[in-house]
N, C-alpha and C positions, 0 to 999 in steps of 0.2 A: 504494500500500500504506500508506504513511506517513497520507495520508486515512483509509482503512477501517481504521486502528487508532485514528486520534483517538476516533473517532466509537462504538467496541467498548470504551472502555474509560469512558466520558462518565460521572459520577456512582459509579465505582465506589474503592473502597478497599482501597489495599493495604499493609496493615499491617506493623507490622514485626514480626521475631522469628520466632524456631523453635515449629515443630510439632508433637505426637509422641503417641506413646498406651502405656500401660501398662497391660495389665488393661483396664478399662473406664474409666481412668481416661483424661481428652482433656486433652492440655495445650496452650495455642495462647498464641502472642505473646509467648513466653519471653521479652524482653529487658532487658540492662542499660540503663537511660536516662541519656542523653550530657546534660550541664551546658551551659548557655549561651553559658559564657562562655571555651571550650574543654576541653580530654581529661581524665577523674580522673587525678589522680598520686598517687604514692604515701602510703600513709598515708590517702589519700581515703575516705570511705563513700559505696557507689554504689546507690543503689534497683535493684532488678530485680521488673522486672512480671514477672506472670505471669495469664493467666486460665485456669480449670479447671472441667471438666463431667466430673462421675459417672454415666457409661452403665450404670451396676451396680444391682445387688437390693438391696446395703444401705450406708450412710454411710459414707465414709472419710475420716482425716483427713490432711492435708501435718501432718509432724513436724517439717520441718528441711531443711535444705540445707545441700551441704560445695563448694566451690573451692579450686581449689589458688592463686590468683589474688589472694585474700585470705588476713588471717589468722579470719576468722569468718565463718557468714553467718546472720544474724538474724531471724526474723518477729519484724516492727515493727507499730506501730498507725501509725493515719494521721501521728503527731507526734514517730514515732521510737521511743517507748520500747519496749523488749522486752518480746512477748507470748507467750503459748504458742502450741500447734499449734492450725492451721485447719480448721473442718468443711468439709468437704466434700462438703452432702447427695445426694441423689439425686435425678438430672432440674435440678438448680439451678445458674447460670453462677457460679460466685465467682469475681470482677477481684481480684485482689490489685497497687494501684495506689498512685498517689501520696495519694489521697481516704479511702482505706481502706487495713487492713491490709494490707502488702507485706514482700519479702526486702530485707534490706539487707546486701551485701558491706561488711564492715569492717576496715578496715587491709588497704586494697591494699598489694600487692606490688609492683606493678609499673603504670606508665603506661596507660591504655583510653584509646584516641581511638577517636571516633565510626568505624564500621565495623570495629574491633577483635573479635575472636572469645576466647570463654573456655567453658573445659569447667563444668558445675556438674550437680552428683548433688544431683537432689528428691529424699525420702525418704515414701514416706505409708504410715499403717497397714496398709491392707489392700495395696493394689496395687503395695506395693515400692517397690523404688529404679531411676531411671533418671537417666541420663547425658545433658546437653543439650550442645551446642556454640551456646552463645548471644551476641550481638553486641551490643555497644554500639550503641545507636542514635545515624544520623548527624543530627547537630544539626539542628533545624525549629523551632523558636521563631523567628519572625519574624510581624508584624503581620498580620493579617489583610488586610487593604487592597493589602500589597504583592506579592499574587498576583492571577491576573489572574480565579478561583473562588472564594466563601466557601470555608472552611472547608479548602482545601488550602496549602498549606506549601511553601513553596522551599527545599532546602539550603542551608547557610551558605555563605559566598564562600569559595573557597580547597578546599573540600574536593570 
């Protein structure tokens, strides 16, 4: 068995973060992103990805996000600084990432180590507000070399 799954799963990816749909609105790979160099602590600002596809008739936008986890949470531009709300057209994938526009938890409350769970309410124009139970991602920054695939990732030691 342990064979016929190597072999089933060869080339494939599995992302991290929560899934969920609101209206027409798709949200995929909700997660907090885990730091390097171990867990956010408090006072921390944590990036939270997020990507989003509008199955609807007409454009909506993400207004905001609330957690009880932080005391804010911010749409940033790729360099931090607060921006307003996100389009979110129709038929179109928006990454809300480290590269571009993302959420930023600011002034943690409390410790996130990688595999850590937190409630956070997206809020968007037309498609409402829903409720995520989103994870810290467990740490994978390590060199590409020291896995034994391009482009796949080993968990940090310890965790």
């Amino acid at each position: 068995m342990a064979a016929a799954g190597c072999g089933a799963t060869q080339g494939e990816y599995n992302p991290p973060g929560a899934n969920a749909r609101i209206g027409s609105m798709l949200i995929r790979y909700a997660h907090i992103a885990e730091p390097p160099d171990g867990p956010w602590e408090p006072g921390d600002d944590a990036p939270l990805y997020v990507w989003l596809f509008n199955q609807g008739q007409r454009p909506d936008r993400l207004l905001g996000a609330e957690t009880t986890v932080a005391r804010s949470v911010d749409i940033v531009t790729a360099e931090g600084s607060t921006r307003g709300p996100v389009d979110v057209p129709v038929g179109k994938l928006v990454a809300l990432n480290d590269e571009r526009p993302h959420l930023l938890l600011r002034g943690l409350r409390e410790q996130l180590r990688g595999g850590d769970y937190a409630w956070v309410t997206l809020r968007f124009e037309r498609a409402g507000e829903i409720a995520l139970q989103v994870h810290a991602q467990l740490p994978t920054y390590v060199e590409e070399d020291a896995t034994e695939a391009p482009g796949l990732t080993s968990p940090s030691p310890g965790s």
